[in-house]
Each structure stands twice: as structure tokens, then as C-alpha cells.
Biotite code that builds the C-alpha atoms (Angstrom):
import biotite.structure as struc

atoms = struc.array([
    struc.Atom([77.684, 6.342, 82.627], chain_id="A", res_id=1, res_name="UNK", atom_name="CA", element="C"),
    struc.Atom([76.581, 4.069, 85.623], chain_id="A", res_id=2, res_name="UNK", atom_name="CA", element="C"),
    struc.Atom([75.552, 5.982, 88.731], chain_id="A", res_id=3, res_name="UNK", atom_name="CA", element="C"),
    struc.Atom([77.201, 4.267, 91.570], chain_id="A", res_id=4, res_name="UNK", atom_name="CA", element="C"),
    struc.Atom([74.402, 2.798, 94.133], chain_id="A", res_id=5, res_name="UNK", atom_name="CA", element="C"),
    struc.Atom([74.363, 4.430, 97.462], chain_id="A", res_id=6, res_name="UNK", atom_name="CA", element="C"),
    struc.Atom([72.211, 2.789, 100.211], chain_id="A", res_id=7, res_name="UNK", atom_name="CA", element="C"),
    struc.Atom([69.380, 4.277, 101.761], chain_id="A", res_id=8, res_name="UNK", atom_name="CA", element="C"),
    struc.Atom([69.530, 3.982, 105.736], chain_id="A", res_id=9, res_name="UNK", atom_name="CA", element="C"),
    struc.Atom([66.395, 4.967, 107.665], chain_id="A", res_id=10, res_name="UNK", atom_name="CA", element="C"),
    struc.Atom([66.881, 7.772, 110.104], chain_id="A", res_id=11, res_name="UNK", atom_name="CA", element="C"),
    struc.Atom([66.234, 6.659, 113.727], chain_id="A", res_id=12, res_name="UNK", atom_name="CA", element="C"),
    struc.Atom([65.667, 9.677, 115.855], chain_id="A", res_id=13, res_name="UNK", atom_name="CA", element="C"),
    struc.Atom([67.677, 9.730, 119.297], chain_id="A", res_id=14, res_name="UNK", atom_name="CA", element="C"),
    struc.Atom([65.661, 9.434, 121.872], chain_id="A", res_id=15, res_name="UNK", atom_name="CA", element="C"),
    struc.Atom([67.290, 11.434, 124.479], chain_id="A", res_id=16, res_name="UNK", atom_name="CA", element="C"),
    struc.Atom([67.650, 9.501, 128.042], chain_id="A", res_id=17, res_name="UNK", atom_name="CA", element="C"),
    struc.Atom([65.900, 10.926, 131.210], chain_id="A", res_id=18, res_name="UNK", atom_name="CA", element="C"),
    struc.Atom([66.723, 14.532, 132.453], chain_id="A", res_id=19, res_name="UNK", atom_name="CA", element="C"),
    struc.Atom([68.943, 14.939, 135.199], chain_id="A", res_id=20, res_name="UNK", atom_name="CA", element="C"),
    struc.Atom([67.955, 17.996, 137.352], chain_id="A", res_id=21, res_name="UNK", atom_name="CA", element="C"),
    struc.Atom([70.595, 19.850, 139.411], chain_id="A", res_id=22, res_name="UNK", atom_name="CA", element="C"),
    struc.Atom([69.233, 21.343, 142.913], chain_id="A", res_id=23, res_name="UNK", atom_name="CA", element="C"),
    struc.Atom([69.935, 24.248, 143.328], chain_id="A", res_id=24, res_name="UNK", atom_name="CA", element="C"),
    struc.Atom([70.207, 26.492, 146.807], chain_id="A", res_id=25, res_name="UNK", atom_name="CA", element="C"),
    struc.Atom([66.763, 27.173, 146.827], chain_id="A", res_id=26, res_name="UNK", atom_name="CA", element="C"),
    struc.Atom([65.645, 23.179, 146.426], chain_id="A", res_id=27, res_name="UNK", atom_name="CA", element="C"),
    struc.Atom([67.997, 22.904, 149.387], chain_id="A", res_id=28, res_name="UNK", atom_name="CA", element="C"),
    struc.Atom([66.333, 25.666, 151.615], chain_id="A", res_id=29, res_name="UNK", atom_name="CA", element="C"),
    struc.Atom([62.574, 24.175, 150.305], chain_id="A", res_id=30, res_name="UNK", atom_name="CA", element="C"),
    struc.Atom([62.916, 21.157, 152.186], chain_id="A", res_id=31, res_name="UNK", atom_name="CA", element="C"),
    struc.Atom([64.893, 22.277, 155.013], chain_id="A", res_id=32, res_name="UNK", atom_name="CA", element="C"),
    struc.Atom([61.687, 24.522, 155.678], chain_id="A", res_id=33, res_name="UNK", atom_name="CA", element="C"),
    struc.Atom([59.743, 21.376, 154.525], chain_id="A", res_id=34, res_name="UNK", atom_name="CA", element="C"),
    struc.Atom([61.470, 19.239, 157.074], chain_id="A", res_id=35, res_name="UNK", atom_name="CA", element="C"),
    struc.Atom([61.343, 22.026, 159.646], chain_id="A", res_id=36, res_name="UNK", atom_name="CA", element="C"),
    struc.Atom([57.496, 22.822, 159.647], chain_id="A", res_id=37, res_name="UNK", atom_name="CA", element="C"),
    struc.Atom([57.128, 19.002, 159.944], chain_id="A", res_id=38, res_name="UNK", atom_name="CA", element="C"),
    struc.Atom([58.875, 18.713, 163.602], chain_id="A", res_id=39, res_name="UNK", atom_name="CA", element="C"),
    struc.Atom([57.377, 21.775, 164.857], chain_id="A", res_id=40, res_name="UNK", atom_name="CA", element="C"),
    struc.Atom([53.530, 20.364, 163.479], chain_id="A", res_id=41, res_name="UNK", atom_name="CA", element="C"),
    struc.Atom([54.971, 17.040, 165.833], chain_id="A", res_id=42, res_name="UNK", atom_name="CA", element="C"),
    struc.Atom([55.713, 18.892, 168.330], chain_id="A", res_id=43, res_name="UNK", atom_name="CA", element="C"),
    struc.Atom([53.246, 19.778, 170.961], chain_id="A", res_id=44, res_name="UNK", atom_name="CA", element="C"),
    struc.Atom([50.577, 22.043, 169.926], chain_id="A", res_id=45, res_name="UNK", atom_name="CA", element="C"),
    struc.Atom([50.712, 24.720, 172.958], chain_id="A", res_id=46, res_name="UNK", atom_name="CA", element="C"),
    struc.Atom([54.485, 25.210, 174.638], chain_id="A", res_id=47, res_name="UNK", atom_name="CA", element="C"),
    struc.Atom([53.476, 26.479, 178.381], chain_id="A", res_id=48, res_name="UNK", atom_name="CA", element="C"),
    struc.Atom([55.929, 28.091, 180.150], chain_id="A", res_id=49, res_name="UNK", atom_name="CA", element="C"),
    struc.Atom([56.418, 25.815, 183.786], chain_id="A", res_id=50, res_name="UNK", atom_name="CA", element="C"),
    struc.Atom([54.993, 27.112, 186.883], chain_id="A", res_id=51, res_name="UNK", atom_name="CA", element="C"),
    struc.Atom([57.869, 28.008, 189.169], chain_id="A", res_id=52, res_name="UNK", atom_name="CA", element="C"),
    struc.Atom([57.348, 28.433, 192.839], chain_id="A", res_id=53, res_name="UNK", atom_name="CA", element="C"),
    struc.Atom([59.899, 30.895, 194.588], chain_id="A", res_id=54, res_name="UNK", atom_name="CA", element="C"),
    struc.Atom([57.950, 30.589, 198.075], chain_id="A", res_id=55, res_name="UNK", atom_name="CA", element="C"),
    struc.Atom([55.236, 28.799, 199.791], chain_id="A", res_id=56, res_name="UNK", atom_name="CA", element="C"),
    struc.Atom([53.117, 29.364, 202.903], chain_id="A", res_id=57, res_name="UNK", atom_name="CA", element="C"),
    struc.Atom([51.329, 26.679, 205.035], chain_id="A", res_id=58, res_name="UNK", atom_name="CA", element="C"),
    struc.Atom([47.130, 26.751, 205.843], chain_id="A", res_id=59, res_name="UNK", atom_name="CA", element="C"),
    struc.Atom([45.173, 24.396, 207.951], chain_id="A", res_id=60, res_name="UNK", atom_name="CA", element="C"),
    struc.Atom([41.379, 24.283, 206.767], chain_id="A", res_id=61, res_name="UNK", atom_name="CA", element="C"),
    struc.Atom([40.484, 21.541, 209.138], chain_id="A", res_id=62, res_name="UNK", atom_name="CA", element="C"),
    struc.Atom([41.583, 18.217, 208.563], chain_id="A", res_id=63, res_name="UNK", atom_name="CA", element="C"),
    struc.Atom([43.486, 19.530, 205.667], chain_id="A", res_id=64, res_name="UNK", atom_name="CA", element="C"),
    struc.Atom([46.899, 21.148, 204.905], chain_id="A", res_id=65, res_name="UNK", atom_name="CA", element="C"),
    struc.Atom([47.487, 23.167, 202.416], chain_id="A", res_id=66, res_name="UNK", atom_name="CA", element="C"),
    struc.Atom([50.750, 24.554, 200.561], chain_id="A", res_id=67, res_name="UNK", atom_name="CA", element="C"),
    struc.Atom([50.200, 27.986, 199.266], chain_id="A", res_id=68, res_name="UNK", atom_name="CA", element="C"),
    struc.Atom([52.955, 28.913, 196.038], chain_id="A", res_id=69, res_name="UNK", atom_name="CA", element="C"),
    struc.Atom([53.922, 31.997, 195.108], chain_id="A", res_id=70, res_name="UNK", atom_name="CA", element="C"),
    struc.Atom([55.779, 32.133, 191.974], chain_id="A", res_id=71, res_name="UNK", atom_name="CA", element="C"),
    struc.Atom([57.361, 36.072, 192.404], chain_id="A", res_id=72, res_name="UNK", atom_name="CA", element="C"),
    struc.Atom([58.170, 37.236, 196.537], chain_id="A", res_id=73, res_name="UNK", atom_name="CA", element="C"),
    struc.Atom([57.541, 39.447, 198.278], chain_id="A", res_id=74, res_name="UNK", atom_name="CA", element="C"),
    struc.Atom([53.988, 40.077, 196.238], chain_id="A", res_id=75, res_name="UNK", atom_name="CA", element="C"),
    struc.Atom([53.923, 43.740, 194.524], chain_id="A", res_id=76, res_name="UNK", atom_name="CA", element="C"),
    struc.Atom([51.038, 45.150, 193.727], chain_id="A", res_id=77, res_name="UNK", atom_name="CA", element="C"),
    struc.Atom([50.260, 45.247, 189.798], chain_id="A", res_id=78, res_name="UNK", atom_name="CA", element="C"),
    struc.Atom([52.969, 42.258, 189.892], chain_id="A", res_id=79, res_name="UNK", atom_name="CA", element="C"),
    struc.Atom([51.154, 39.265, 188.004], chain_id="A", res_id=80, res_name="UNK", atom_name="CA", element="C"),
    struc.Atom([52.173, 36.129, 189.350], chain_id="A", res_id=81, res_name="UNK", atom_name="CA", element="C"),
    struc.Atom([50.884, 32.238, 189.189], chain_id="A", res_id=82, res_name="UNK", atom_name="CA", element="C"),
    struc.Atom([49.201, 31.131, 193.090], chain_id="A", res_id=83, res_name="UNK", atom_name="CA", element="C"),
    struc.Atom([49.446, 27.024, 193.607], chain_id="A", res_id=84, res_name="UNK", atom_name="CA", element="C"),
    struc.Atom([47.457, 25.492, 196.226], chain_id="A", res_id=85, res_name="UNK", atom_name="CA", element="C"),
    struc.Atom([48.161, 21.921, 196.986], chain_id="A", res_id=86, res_name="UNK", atom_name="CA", element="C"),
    struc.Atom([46.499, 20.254, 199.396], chain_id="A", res_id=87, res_name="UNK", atom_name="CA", element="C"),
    struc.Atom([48.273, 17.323, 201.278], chain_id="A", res_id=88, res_name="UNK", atom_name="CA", element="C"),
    struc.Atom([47.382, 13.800, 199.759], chain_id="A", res_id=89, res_name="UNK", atom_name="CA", element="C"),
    struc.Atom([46.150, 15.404, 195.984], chain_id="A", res_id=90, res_name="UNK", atom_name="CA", element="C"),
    struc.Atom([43.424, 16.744, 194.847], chain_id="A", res_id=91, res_name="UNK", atom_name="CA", element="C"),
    struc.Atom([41.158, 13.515, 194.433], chain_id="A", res_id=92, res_name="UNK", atom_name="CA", element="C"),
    struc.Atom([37.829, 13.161, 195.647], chain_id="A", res_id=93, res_name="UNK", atom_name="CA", element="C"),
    struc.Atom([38.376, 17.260, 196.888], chain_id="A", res_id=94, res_name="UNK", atom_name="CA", element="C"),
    struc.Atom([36.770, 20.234, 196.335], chain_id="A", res_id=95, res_name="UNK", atom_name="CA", element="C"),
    struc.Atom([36.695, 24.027, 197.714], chain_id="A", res_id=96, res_name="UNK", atom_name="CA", element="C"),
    struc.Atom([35.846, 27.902, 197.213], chain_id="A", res_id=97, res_name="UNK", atom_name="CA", element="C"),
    struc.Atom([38.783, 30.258, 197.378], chain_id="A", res_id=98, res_name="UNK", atom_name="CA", element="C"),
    struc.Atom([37.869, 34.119, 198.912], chain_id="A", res_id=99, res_name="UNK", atom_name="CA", element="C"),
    struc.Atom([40.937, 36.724, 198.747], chain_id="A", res_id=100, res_name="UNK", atom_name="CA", element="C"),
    struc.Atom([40.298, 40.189, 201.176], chain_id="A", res_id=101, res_name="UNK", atom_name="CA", element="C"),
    struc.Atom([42.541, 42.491, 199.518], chain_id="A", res_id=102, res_name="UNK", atom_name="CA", element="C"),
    struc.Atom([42.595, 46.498, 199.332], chain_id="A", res_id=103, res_name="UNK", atom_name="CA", element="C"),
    struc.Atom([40.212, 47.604, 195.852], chain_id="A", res_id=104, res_name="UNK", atom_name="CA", element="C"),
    struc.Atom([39.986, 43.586, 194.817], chain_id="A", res_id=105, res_name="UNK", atom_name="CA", element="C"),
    struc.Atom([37.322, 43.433, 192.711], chain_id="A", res_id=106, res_name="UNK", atom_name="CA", element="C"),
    struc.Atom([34.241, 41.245, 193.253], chain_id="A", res_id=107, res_name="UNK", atom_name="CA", element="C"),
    struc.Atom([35.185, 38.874, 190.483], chain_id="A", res_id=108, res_name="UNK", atom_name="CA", element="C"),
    struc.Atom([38.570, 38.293, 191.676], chain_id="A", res_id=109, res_name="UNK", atom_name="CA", element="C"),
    struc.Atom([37.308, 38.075, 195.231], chain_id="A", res_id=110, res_name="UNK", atom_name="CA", element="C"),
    struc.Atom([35.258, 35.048, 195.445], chain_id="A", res_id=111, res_name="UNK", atom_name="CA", element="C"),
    struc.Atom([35.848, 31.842, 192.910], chain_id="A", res_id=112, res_name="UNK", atom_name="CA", element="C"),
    struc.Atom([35.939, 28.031, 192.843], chain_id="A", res_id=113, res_name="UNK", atom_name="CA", element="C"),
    struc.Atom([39.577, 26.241, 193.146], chain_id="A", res_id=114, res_name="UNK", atom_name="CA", element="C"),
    struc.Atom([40.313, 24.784, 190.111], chain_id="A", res_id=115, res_name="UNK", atom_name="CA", element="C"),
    struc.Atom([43.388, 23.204, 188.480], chain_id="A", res_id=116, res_name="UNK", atom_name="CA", element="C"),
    struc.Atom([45.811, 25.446, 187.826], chain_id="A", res_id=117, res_name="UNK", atom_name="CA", element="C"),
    struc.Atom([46.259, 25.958, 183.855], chain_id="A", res_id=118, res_name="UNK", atom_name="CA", element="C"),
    struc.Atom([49.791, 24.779, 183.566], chain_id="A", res_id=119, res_name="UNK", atom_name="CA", element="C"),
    struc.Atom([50.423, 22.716, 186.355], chain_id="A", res_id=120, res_name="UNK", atom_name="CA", element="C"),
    struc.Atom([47.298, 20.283, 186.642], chain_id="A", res_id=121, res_name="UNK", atom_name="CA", element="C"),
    struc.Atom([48.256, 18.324, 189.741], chain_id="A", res_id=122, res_name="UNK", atom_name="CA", element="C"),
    struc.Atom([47.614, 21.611, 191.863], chain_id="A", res_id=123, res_name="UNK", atom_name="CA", element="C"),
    struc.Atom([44.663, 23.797, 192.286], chain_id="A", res_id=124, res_name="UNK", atom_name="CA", element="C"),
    struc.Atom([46.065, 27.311, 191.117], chain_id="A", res_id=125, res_name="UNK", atom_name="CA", element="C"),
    struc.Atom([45.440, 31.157, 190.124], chain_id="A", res_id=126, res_name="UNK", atom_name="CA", element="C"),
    struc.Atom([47.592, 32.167, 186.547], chain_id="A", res_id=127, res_name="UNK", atom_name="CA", element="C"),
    struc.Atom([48.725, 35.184, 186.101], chain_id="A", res_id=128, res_name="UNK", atom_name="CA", element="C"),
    struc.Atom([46.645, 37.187, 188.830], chain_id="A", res_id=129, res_name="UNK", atom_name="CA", element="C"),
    struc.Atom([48.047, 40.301, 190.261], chain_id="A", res_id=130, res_name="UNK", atom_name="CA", element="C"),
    struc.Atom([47.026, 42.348, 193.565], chain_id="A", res_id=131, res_name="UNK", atom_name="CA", element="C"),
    struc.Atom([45.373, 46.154, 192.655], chain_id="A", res_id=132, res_name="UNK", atom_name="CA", element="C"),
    struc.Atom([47.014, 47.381, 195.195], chain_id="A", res_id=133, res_name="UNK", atom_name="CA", element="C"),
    struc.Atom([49.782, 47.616, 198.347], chain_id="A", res_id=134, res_name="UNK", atom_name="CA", element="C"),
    struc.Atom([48.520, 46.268, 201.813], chain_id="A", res_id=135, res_name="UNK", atom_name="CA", element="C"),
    struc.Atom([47.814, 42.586, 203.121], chain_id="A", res_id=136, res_name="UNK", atom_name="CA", element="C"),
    struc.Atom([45.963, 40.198, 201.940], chain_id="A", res_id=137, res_name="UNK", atom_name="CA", element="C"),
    struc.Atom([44.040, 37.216, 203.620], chain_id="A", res_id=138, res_name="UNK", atom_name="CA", element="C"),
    struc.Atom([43.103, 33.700, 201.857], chain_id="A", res_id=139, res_name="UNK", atom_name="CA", element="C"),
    struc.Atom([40.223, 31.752, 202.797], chain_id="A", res_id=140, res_name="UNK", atom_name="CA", element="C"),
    struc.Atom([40.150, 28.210, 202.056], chain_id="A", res_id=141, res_name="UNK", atom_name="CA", element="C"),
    struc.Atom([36.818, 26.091, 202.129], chain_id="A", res_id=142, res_name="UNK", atom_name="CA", element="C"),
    struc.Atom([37.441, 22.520, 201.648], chain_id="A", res_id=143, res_name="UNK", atom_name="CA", element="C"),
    struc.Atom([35.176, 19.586, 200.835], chain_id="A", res_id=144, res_name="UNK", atom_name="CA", element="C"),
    struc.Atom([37.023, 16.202, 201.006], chain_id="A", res_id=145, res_name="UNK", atom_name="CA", element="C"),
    struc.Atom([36.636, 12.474, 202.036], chain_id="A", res_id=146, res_name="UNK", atom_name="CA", element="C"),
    struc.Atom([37.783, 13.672, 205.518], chain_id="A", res_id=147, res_name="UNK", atom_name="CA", element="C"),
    struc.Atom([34.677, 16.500, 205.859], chain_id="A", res_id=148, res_name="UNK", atom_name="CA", element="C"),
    struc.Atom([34.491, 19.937, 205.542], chain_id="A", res_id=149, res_name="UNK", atom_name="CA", element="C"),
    struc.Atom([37.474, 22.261, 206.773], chain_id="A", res_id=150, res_name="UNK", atom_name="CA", element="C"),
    struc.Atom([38.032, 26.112, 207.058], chain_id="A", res_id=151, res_name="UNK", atom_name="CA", element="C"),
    struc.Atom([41.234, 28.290, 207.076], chain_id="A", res_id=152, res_name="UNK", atom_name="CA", element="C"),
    struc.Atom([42.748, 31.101, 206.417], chain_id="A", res_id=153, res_name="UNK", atom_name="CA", element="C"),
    struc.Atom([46.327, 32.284, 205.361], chain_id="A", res_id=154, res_name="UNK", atom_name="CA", element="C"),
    struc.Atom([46.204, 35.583, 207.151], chain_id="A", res_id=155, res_name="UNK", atom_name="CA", element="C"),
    struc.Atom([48.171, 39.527, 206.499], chain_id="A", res_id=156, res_name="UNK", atom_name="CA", element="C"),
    struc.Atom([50.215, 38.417, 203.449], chain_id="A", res_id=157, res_name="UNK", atom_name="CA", element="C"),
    struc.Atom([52.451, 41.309, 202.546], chain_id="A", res_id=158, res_name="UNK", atom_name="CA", element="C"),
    struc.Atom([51.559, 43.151, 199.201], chain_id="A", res_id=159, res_name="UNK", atom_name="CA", element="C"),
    struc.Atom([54.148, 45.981, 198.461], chain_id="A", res_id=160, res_name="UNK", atom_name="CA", element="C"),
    struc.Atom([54.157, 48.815, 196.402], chain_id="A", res_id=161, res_name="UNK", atom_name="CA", element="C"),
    struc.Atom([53.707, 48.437, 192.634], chain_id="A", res_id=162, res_name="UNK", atom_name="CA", element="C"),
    struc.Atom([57.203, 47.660, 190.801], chain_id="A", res_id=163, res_name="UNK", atom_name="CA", element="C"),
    struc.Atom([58.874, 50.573, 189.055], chain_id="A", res_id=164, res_name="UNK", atom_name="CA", element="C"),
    struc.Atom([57.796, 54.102, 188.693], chain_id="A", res_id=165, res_name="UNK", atom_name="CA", element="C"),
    struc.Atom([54.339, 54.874, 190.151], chain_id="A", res_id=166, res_name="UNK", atom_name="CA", element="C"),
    struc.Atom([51.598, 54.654, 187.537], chain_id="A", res_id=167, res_name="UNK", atom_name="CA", element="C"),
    struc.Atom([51.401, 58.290, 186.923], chain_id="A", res_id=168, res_name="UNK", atom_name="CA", element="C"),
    struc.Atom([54.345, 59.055, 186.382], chain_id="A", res_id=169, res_name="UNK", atom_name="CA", element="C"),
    struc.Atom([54.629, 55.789, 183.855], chain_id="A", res_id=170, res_name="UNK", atom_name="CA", element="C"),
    struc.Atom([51.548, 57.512, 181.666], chain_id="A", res_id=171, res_name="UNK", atom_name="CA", element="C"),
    struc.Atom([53.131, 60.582, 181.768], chain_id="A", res_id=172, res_name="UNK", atom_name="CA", element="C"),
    struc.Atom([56.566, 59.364, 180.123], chain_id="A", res_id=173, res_name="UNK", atom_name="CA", element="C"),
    struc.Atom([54.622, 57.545, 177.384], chain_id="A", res_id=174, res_name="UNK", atom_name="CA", element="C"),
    struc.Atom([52.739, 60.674, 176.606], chain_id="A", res_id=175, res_name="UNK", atom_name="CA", element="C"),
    struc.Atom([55.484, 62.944, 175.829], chain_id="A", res_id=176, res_name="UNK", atom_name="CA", element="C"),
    struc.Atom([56.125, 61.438, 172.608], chain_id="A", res_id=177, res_name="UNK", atom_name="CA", element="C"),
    struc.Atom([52.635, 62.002, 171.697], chain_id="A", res_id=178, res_name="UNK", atom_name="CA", element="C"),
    struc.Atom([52.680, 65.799, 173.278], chain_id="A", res_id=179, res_name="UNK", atom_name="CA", element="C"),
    struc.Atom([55.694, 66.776, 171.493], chain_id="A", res_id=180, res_name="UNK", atom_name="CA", element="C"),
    struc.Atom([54.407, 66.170, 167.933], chain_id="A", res_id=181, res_name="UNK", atom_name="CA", element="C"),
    struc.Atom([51.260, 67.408, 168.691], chain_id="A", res_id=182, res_name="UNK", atom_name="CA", element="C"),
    struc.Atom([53.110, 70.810, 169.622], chain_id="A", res_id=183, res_name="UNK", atom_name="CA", element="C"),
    struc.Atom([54.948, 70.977, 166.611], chain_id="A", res_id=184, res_name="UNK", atom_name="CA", element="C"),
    struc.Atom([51.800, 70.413, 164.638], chain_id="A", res_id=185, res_name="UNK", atom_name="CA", element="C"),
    struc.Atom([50.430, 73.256, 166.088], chain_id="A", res_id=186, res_name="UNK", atom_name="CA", element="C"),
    struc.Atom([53.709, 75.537, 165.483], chain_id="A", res_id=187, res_name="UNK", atom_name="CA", element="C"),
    struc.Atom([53.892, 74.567, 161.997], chain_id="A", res_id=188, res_name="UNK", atom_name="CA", element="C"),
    struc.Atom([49.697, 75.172, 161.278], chain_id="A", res_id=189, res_name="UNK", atom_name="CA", element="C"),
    struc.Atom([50.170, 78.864, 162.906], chain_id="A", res_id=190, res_name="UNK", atom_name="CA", element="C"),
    struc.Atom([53.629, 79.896, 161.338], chain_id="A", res_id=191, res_name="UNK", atom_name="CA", element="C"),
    struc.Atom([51.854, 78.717, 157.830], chain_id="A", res_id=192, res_name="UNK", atom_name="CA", element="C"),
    struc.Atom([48.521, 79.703, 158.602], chain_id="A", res_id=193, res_name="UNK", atom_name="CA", element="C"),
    struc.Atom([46.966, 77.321, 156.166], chain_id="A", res_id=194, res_name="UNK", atom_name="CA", element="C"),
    struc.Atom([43.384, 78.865, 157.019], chain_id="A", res_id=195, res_name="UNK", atom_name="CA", element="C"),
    struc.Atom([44.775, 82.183, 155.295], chain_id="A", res_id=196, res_name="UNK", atom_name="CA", element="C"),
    struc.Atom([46.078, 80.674, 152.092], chain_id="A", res_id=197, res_name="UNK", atom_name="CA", element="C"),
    struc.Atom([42.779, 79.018, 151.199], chain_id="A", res_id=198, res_name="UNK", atom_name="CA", element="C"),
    struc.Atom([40.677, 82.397, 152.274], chain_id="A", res_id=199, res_name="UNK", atom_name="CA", element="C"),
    struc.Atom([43.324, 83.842, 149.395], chain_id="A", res_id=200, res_name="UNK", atom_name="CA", element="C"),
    struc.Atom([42.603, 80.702, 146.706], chain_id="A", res_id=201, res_name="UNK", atom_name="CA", element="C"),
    struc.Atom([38.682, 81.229, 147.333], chain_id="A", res_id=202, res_name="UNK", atom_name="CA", element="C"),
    struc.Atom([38.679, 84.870, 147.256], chain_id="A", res_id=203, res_name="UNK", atom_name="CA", element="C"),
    struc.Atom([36.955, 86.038, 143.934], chain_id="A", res_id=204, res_name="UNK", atom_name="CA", element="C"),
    struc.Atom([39.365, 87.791, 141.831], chain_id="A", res_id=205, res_name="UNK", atom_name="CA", element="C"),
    struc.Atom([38.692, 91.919, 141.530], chain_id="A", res_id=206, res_name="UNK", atom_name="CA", element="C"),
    struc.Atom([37.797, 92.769, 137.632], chain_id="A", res_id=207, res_name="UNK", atom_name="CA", element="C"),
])
């Protein structure tokens, strides 16, 4: 009996096509961070709050005028606030010493060269400086320019009492936190009187 013929095809394995990938939330919130960290790196490196002036004075040292800014009025003592000095016409081709005769101002603080303030570079300008304590307070200005030397003084500026609660009393209301668990570490080391418990462990045993 003949054996019908069946023909032999070669197997060709299926290659399977390229992978398709869902994204999931997390993919999603990847690149938002991705895209996020990008504009803040593009952004400038140091965001400086602006100086804002709420008051000004007016100084003549000699041939030149001065604008004196106060960014918090009246002055407080303990108050830190940003000073502006601009003189009239710019800073170019000037220079000058600054002296401030305040009560308990420090030597430091006293005496120092004018120098462009921090955040606001077309001015000459103290930031974040605060009077020690209540009374007046006179500027000195010494000015070297294209016009000569010049001298003056922005005389008796009012410094009032500290804001808030007196400094004291401020200590004092932070403390009592700290005072009240401190008590009731003590109460609870007397009423278990730890000290007698391990004399009782150590003790030898009587045979």
C-alpha cells in the first residue's frame, strides 16, 4: 500500500514586530519633573527679593545731594530694614565713607565704606541692617566726586521702640515650653525614685 506524499514546508519563525510601550502615570509625572527642573535651571540662579523704599530723606554733603531710603518707617529698633543712598547724577566716578551715631551701635556697624547696595546696584545701600536700640540716629556722609570733596549729615532720625513684646518677655514665652517638661521630668524621677530601684537590683541578696 502506497503512502500518500505529504510535503515538507520549512518552518519560518515569526519575527515579532517592534514593542509598543504604553506610558503610564508615572512616565507622565517623569518628564513633567524633567521639563520642570529644566525652566527653573534657566531661570536665574539667585531670585532677590526688590528693594522697596517706603520713605526717603534729603542730605547735602557739599556739592552733592543725596536721597536717603528707608524701606520700613518710622525705624524700630531690632527692625531690619534695607538703607539706599543715591546721590544726584549716579554713582560714577564717586566715592564716600558712611558713619551712623546711634545708641549701643557697635563699632563695626558704625564706620564703613558706601558700597552698592546688594540688590539694587544703581544705589549705594545697607541690607538688612537694624538699629540696637530706641533713640536718634545721625548719618554722616563723606563724598569724593568729580565735583570735590563734600560733608553732611542727616541729623536726629527717629528710632522707636523695638516691635512687639519687649525682649524679655519674648525669651520668657519661648522658655515655658522648655520649663514645663523639665518639671514634669523631675515629678516623674521623684514619684519613681529610680535611684531606689537600682540600690534594690544591686543590693546583694541575704543567704
Amino acid at each position: 500500500m502506497n503512502t500518500p506524499h505529504v510535503p515538507q514546508t520549512s518552518h519560518v519563525p515569526h519575527s515579532p514586530g517592534p514593542r509598543r510601550t504604553r506610558r503610564g502615570p508615572r512616565s507622565v509625572l517623569v518628564a513633567a519633573a524633567a521639563l520642570f527642573m529644566l525652566a527653573a535651571s534657566s531661570a536665574p540662579a539667585l531670585a532677590y527679593e526688590p528693594v522697596r523704599t517706603v520713605h526717603t530723606e534729603q542730605v547735602q554733603a557739599g556739592p552733592y545731594r543725596i536721597t536717603v531710603g528707608f524701606s520700613e518707617w518710622p525705624l524700630r529698633a531690632l527692625q531690619s530694614l534695607d538703607f539706599t543712598f543715591a546721590p544726584e547724577g549716579g554713582l560714577a566716578g564717586k566715592s564716600g565713607d558712611l558713619s551712623i551715631d546711634a545708641p549701643d551701635m557697635e563699632a563695626d556697624d558704625a564706620e564703613s565704606e558706601l558700597v552698592r547696595h546688594p540688590r539694587k546696584h544703581d544705589v549705594w545701600g545697607l541690607d538688612i541692617q537694624a538699629m540696637p536700640a530706641p533713640g536718634t540716629a545721625d548719618f554722616t556722609f563723606e563724598i569724593k566726586g568729580p565735583q570735590g570733596r563734600g560733608t553732611g549729615t542727616l541729623r536726629a532720625v527717629p528710632v522707636l521702640d523695638q516691635p512687639g513684646p519687649p525682649l524679655a518677655l519674648s525669651w520668657g514665652i519661648c522658655a515655658l515650653p522648655a520649663l514645663g517638661m523639665l518639671s514634669y521630668l523631675v515629678v516623674g524621677w521623684r514619684r519613681n525614685k529610680p535611684s531606689g530601684r537600682v540600690a534594690d537590683l544591686i543590693a546583694p541578696e541575704p543567704r
